[in-house]
Structures are given as structure tokens and as C-alpha cells.
ZADO-796416 format. One record per atom (N, C-alpha, C): residue in one letter; x, y, z. Coordinates in pm, whole numbers, plus 50000, padded with zeros to 5 digits. Each point is the difference from the previous one (the first is absolute). Layout:
BEGIN
AXYZ ...
//
This chain:
BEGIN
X611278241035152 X499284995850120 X498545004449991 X499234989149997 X498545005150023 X499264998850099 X499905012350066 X499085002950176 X498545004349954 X499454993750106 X498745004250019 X499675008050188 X498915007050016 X500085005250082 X498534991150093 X500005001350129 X498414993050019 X499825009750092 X498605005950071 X499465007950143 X498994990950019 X499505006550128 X498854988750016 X498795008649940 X500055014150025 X498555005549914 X500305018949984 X499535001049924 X500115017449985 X498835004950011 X500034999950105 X498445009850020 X500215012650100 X501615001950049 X499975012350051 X501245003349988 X500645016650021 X501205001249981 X500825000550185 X500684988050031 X500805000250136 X501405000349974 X500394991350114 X501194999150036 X500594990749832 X499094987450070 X500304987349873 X500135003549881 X499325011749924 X499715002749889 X501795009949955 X499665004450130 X501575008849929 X501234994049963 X499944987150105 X500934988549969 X499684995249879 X499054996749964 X499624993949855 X500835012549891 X499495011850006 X500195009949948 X501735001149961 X500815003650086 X501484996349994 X500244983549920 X499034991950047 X500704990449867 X500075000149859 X498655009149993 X499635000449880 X501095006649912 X500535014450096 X501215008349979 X501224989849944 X500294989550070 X501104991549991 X499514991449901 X498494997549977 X499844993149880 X498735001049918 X500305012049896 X499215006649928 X498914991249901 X500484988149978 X499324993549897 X499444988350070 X500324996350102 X499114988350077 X498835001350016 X498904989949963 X498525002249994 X499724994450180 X499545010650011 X498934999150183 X498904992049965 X500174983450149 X498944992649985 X499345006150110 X498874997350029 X499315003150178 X498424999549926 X499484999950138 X498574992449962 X499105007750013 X499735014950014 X499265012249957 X500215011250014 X500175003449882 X500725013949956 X498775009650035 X499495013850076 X499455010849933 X500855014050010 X499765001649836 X500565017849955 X499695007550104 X499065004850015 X499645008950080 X500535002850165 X499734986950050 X500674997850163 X501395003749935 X500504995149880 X502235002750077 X499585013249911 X499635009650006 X499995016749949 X500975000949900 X500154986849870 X500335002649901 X501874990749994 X500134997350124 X501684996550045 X499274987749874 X501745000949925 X500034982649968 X498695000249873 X499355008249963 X499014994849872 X500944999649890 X500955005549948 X500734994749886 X500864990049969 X499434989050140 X500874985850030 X499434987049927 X500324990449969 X499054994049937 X499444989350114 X499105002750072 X499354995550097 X499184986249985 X500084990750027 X499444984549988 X499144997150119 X498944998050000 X498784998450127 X499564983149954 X499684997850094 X499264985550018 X498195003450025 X499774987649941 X498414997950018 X499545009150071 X500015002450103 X499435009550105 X499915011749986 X500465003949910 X499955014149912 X498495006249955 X499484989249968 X498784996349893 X498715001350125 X500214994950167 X499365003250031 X499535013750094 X498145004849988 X500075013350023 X500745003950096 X499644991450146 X501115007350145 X501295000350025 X500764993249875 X501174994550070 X500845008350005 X500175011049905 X501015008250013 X499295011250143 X498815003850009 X500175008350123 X499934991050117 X499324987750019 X499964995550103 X500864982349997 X501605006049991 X500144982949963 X500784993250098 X499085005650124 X500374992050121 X499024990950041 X498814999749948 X498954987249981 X500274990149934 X500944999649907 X499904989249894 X501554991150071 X500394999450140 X500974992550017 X500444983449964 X498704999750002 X500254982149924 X500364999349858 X499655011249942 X500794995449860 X501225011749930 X500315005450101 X501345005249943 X500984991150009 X500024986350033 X501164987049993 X499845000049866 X498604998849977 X499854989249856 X500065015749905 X500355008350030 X499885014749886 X501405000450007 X500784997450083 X501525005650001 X500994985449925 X499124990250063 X500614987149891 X499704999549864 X499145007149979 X499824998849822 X501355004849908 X500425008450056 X500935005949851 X501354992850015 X500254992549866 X500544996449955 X501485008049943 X501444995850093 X500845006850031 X501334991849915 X500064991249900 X500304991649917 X501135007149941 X499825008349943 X500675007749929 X501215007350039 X499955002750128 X501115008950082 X500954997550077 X501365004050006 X500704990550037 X500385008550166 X499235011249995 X499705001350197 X498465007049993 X499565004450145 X498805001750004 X500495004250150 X499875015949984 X500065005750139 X498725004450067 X499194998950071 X498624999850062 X500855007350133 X498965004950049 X499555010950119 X499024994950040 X499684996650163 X499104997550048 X499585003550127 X498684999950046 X499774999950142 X498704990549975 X500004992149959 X498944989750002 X500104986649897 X499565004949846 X499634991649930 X501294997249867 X501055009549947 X500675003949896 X500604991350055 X500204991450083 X501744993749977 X499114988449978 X499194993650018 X499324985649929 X499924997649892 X500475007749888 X500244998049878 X500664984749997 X499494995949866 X500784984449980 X501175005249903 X500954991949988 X501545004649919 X500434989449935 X500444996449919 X500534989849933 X501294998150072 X500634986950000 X501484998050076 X500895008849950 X500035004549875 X500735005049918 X500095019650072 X498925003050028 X500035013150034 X500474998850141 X500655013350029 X500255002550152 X498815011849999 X499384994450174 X499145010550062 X500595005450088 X499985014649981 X500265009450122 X498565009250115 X500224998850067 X499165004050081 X499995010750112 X499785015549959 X499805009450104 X499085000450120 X499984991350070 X499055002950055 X499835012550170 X498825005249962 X499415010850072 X500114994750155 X499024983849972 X499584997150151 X499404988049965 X500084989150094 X499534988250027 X498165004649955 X499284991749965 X498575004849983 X499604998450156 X499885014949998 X499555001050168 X498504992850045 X499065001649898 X498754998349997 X500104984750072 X500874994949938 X500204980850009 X500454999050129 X501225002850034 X500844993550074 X499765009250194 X499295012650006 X499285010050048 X499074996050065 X499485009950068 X498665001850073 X498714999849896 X499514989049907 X499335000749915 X498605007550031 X499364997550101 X499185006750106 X499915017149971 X501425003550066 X500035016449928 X500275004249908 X500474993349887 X499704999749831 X498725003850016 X498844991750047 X498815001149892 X499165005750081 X500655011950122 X499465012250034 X500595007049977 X500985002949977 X500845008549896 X499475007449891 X500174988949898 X499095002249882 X498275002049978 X499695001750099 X498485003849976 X499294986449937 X500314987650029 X499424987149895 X498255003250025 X499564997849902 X498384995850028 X500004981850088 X498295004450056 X500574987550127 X499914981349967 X499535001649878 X499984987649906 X501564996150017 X500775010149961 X501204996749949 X500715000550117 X499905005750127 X500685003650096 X499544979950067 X498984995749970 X500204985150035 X500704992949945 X500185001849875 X500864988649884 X501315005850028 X500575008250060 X501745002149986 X500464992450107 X499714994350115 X500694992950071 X500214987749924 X498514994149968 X500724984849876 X500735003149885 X500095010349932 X500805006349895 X501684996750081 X499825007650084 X501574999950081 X500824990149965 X499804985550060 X500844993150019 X500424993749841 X498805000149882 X500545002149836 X500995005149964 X499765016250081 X500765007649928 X501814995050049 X499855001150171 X501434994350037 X501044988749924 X498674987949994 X500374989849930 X501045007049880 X499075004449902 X500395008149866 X501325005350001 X500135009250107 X500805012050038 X501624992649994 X499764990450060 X501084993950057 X500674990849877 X499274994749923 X500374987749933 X500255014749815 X498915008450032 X500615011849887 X501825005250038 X499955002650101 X501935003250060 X500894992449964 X499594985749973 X500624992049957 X500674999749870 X498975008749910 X500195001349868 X501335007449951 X500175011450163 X500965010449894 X501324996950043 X500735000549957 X501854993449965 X500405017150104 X499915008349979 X500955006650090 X498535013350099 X500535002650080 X498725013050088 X501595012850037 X499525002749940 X500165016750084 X498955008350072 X500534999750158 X499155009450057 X500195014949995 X498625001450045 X500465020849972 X500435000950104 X499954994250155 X500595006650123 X500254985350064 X500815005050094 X500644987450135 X498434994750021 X499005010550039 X498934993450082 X499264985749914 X500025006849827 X499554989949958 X500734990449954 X501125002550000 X500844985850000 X500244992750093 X499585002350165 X499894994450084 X498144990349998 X499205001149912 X498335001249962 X500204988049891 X501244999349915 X500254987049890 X500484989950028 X500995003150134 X500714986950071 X498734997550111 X499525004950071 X498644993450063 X499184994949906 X499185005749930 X498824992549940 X500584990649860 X500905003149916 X500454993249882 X501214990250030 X500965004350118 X501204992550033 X501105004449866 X500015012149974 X500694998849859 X500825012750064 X501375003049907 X500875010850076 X499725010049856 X500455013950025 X499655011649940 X501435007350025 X499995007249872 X501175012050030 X498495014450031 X500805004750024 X498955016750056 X500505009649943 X499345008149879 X500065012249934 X498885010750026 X500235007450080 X498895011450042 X499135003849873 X498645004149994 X499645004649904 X500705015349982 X499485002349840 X500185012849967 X499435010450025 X500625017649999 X499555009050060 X500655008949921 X498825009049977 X500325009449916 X500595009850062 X501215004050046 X500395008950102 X500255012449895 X500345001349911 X500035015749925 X499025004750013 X498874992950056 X498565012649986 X499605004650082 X500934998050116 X499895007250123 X500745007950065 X499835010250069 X501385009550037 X499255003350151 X501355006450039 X499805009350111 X499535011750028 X499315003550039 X499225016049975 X500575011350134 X500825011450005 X499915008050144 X498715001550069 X498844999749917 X498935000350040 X499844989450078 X498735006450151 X499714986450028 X498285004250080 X499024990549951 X498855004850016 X499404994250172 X498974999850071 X499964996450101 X499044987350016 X499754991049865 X499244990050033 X501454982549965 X498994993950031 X500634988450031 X499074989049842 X500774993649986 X499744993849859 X499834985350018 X498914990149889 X499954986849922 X499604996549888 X500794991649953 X499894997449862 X499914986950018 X498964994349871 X499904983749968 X498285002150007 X499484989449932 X498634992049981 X499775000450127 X498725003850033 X499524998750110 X498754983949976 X500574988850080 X499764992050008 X500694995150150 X499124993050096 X499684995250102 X501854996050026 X500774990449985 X500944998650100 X501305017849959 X499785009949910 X500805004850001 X499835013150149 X499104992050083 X499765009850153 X499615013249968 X499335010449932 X500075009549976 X498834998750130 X498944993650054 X499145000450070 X500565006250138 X500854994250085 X501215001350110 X500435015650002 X500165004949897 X500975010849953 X498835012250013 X498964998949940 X498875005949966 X499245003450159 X500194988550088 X499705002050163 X500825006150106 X501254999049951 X500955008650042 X500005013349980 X500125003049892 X499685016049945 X498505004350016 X499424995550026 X498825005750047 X500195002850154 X500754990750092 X499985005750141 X501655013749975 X500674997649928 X501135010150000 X499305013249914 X498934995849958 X499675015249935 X500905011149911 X500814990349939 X501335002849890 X499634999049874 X500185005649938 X499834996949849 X500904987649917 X498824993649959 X500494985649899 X499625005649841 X501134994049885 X499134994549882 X500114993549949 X499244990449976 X499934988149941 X499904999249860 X500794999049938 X499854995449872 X499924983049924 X498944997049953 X499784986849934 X498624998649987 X499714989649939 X498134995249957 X500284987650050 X498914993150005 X499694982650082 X498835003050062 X499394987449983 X498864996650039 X499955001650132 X500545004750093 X499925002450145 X499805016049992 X499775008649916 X500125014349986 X498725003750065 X498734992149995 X498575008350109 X500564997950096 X500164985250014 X500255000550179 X500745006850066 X501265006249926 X500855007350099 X499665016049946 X499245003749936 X499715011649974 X498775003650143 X499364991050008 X499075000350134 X500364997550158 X501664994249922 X500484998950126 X500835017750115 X500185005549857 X500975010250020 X499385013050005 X500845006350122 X499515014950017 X500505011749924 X499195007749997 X500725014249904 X501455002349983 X500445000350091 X502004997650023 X500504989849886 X499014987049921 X500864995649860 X499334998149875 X501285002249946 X498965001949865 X500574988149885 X499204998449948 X500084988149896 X500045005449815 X501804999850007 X499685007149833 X500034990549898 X499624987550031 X499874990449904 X500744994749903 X500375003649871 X500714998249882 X500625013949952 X501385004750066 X501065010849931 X500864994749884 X500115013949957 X500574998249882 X501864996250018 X500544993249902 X500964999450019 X501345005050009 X499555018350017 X499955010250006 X500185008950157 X498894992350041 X499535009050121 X500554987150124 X500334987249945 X500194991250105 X501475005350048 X500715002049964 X501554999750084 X500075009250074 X498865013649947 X500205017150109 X498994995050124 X498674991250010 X500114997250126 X500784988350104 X500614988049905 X501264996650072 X501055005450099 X500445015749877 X500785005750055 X499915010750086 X498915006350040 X499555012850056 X499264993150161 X499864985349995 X499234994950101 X501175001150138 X499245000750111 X500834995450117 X500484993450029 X499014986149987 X500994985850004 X498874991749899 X500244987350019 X499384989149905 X499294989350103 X499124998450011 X499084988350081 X499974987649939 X500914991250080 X499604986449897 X499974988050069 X498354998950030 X499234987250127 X499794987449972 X500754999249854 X499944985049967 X500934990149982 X499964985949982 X500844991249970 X500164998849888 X501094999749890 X500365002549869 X500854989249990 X500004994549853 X501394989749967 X500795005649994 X499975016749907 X501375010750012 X499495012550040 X499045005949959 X499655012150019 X500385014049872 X499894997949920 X500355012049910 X499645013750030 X499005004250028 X499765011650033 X500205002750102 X500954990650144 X500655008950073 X501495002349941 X500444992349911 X501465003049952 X499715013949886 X498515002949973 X500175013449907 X499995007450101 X499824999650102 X499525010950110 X501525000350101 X501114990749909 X501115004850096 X500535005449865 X499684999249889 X500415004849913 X500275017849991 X498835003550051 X499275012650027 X500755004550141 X500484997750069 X501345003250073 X499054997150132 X498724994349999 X499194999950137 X499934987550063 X500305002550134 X499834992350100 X498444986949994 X500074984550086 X498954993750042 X499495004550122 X498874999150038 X498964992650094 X499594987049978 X501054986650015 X499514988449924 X499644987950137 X499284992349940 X499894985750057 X500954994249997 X501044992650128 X501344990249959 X499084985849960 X499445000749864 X500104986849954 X500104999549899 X499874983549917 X500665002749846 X501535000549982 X500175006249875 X501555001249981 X500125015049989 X499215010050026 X500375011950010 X500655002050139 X500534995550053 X500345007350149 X501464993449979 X500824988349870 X500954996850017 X500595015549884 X499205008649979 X500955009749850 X499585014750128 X499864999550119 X499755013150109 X501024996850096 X500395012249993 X500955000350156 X499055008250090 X499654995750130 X499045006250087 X501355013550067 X498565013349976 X500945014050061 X500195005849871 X500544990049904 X500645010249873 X498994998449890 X499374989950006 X499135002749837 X498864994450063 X499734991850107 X498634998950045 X499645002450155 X498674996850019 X499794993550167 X499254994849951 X499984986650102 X499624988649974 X498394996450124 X498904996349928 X499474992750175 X499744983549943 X499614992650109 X500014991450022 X498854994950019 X498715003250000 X499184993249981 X498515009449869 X498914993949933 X499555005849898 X498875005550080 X500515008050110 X498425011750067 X500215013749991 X498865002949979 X500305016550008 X500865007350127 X499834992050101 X500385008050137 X501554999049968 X500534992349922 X501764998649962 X500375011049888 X498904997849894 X499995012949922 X500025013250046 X499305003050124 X499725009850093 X501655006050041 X499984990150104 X501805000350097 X500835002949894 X499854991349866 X501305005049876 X500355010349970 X498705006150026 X500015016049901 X500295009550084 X499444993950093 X500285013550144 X501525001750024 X500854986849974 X501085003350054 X501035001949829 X499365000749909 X500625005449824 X500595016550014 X500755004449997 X500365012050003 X500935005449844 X499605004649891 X500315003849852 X501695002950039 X500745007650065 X501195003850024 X501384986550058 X499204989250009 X500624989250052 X500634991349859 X499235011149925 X500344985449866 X500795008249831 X500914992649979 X500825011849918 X499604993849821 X498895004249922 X499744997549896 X500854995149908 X501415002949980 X500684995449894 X500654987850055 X500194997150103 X500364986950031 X498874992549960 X498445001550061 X499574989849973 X499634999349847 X499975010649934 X500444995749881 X500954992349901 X501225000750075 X500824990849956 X499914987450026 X499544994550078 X499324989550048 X499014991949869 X499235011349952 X499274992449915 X500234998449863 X501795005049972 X500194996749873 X500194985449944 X500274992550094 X500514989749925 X498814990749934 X498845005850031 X499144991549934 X499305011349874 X500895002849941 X499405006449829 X499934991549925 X499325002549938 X499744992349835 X500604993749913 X501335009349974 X501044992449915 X500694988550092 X500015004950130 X501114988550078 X499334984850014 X498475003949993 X499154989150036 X500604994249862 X500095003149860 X499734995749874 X501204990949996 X501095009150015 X501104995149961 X500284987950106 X499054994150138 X500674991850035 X499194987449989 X498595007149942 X499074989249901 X501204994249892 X500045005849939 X500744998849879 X501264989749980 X500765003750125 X501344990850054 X499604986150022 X498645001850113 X499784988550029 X499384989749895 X499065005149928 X499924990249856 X500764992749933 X500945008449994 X501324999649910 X500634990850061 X499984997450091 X501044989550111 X499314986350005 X498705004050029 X499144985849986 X499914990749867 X499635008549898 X500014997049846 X500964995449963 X501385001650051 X501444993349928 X499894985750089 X499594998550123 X499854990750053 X499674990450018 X498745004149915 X498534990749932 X500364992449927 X500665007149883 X500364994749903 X501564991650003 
//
């Protein structure tokens, strides 16, 4: 059997990448297509892979800035020539599943999330991202390209697996196509429970505009509690100017030092809408309780009382009421730890693995 692997770009190490990462596990010799690789952004993950980039490689911005070049990651992700292979499993949240396939190959398709940018509030995309204002005019006519694209690319792939209910409810709206749902993977051995427990309150993830850290940051400034934020993103002045002495911003921990403040934290703050949320499932990993937003598909893997509280709308004054009424003794760590086993690594693999296996005899 000859597989090939596709992403839409490696230019940072996330959620997507770890998923990529576990395939690679399941398939050591498959060459990674995606349309700009840089070493440096994935901190070395994946350089002994044999990595395949498209045109866009070649130019200077694209790997740090290759959210300008949206008109031609169609024509960068259609180039490679997939002839040879008789599947082609791609991961996507945008551009990787538009790959073209010969009849002969079956395409499989992980996908992350409908391309939000498209089908979304395109508007707060391109305040989101900081666009320069040239470009912040050209993305509304870009839009309806890209949809076009988006839609008639879905077409391409023979089977979708979603990572969560939410986004398999996101493929039958915008694509009309049905999905089985395999949670992403989670490294749960690298996290434990600590007796220790310290007195600040914790976030993790890229600090970038819809992951709410702004909300969270206004809250804890009127609760006068200790936050820490861990992540980098281009939103890091603004909320560094936003925030009072009470939080602190430790940027990039080692992989080392990430699970002891997981586990030593009070609870976990998490003000955003997610397709799954990984770093609140490491943070039940770590035996600790939410402060979450009910939206997304994180609020279908929380039982409210035992592993979270929930509010209901994305303001600080809900963040406020949440916390006030959070009490550490209400919540029993090894349960909600058990909670977050079922999404480890191997289980994710082995049901990658099944499911290939089932499709591929089928195909053929």
C-alpha cells in the first residue's frame, strides 16, 4: 500500500500538527505534502520527514506570513501530483483536503474545521489577523472565491472524518457530506496529578483574537487573582497592555515545565469557541477542573459541578460570577482525570488505523 500524507502548512506546532504527527507514527515512510514548511516555527517536530512544499515555499513571506497569499494556496495545494498512491490521508482546516486524486486512489480526510475564514464572519477574520488595510479591502471579494473553491474542493474527498460532533455537524451544513468523528489526540502520559496545589488560575494556546484571552484578562483584573498565561500570538502587546500586575505572561514553556503548571493550577480558564479544545482535555488530564464557555464541542466531554462550570455568554462579568462561585474542594481530581483518558494517543492511532483498514478493503 502506498500512502501519502497532505497538511495544509507547517509553520507552527498545534493541535493539527500533532494529528499529523501520530500519522506519521502510523506511517513512517509516507512523504508529507503541504504548502510551507518552516524548521524553525515546528521547533524541529517532523524535520527527519521527507517534507514536499509547493511553489510558495520559494516565496520570501509565505512561510511567516501565509495568510496573505489566500488566492493561491488553491493553485499551491492542486499542484502535487498524487498518481502514484493508492490512498492519500490529508488533515485539514482549510486548504489540504483540495488535493486532486486520481479515481484510482481513495482520499481520506481529517478534518479540523470547515475553513472558518470562508464560510464565517469574514469581517472578523481580517481583524483578527492584523491584515494591512490594502488587503483588509480585497478579502471580502476574495471570500466568495474562496467559498466557491471550498465547496467544490469537499467534493474531491471520498470519505471526512471529523475530529468532534461540532465539526461534523460544520460538514453536513456547509459540504452536505456525512463524517464519522474521531477526537484528536492527546498526549495524556505527560500529565499527572500533583498534591500540590498553587493559588493562580491558568491558559494555554496562541494568543490570537477569537481564543478570548482579552474577556479573561478583564475579568482578572477586576477579581485581582492571579492568572498565567502561557502562549505567543500576535495579540501578545495588546493584551500585555491590557493586563494588570495580578497576570503574567510566560510565553513559550518547556515541555517540561508545561504539565507542573497544569497541574498545580486552581482551575483552567477557557473563553473560547473550539472545534475540540486540546488543552482543556490536557488540563483534565492534570486532574483540574474548567472555567469554560458552553460553546463548541468542549462542553459535550464536561459534566457541569464535576469537571467544569460553565457560563454562557463571552464577557468578563460571566467570567467574574464563574469564578466567584468555583470553590477547589467541589471537584475530585482523579475523576476528572479519568475522564480524559480516552482520548490518548495510541487509542486515537489504533482507531485511525481500523478505520483505514475498513475503508481500503472497500475501495478496492
Amino acid at each position: 500500500m502506498k500512502i501519502a500524507l497532505a497538511h495544509d502548512y507547517l509553520v507552527q506546532y498545534g493541535g493539527a500538527e500533532r494529528v499529523l504527527e501520530c500519522f506519521t507514527e502510523l506511517f513512517p515512510y509516507a512523504p508529507i505534502y503541504t504548502i510551507v514548511y518552516d524548521k524553525k516555527l515546528m521547533h524541529g517536530v517532523l524535520e527527519n520527514k521527507d517534507i514536499r512544499t509547493s511553489f510558495l515555499q520559494k516565496f520570501p513571506l509565505a512561510r511567516k506570513n501565509h495568510r496573505i497569499f489566500p488566492l493561491l494556496m488553491p493553485l499551491a495545494i492542486e499542484q502535487f501530483d498524487f498518481s502514484k498512491y493508492d490512498i492519500v490521508l490529508s488533515d485539514s482546516a482549510s486548504y489540504a483536503k483540495g488535493i486532486i486524486t486520481h479515481p484510482q486512489t481513495l482520499h481520506i480526510c481529517y478534518m479540523h474545521t470547515p475553513m472558518r475564514y470562508a464560510w464565517d464572519d469574514c469581517q472578523k477574520y481580517t481583524e483578527d489577523f492584523g491584515f494591512p488595510k490594502i488587503i483588509k479591502k480585497m478579502v471580502p471579494f476574495a471570500m466568495n472565491y474562496l467559498r466557491l473553491w471550498d465547496k467544490a474542493s469537499a467534493d474531491r474527498v471520498d470519505k471526512f472524518i471529523a475530529n468532534s460532533n461540532f465539526v461534523s455537524r460544520r460538514i453536513k451544513k456547509y459540504y452536505r457530506k456525512k463524517s464519522i468523528v474521531i477526537n484528536p489526540p492527546v498526549a495524556i502520559d505527560k500529565f499527572y496529578l500533583s498534591p500540590k496545589r498553587k493559588d493562580y488560575f491558568l491558559m494555554v494556546g496562541r494568543l490570537i483574537a477569537y481564543k478570548r484571552h482579552d474577556i479573561a484578562i478583564k475579568a482578572f483584573n477586576a477579581l485581582k487573582l492571579p492568572l498565567k498565561i502561557i502562549g505567543r500570538g500576535p495579540e501578545i502587546k495588546r493584551l500585555r497592555k491590557m493586563a494588570g500586575p495580578n497576570i503574567e505572561f510566560l510565553e513559550r514553556v518547556s515541555d517540561e515545565e508545561l504539565p507542573q503548571y497544569y497541574a498545580e493550577c486552581r482551575a483552567f480558564i477557557f473563553p473560547q469557541e473550539e472545534d475540540f479544545g486540546i488543552v482543556a482535555i490536557e488540563a483534565m488530564a492534570s486532574g483540574r477542573p474548567l472555567i469554560a464557555y458552553r460553546g463548541g464541542d468542549i462542553q459535550e466531554h464536561m459534566e457541569e459541578g464535576k469537571t467544569a462550570i460553565f457560563f454562557n455568554r463571552q464577557e468578563p462579568e460571566d467570567i467574574i460570577n464563574s469564578v466567584k462561585k468555583f470553590h477547589d474542594a467541589d471537584y475530585d481530581p482523579e475523576y476528572i482525570r479519568a475522564k480524559a483518558l480516552k482520548f490518548d494517543r495510541e487509542i486515537f492511532k489504533a482507531k485511525i488505523k481500523e478505520y483505514i483498514e475498513k475503508e481500503l478493503k472497500l475501495w478496492n
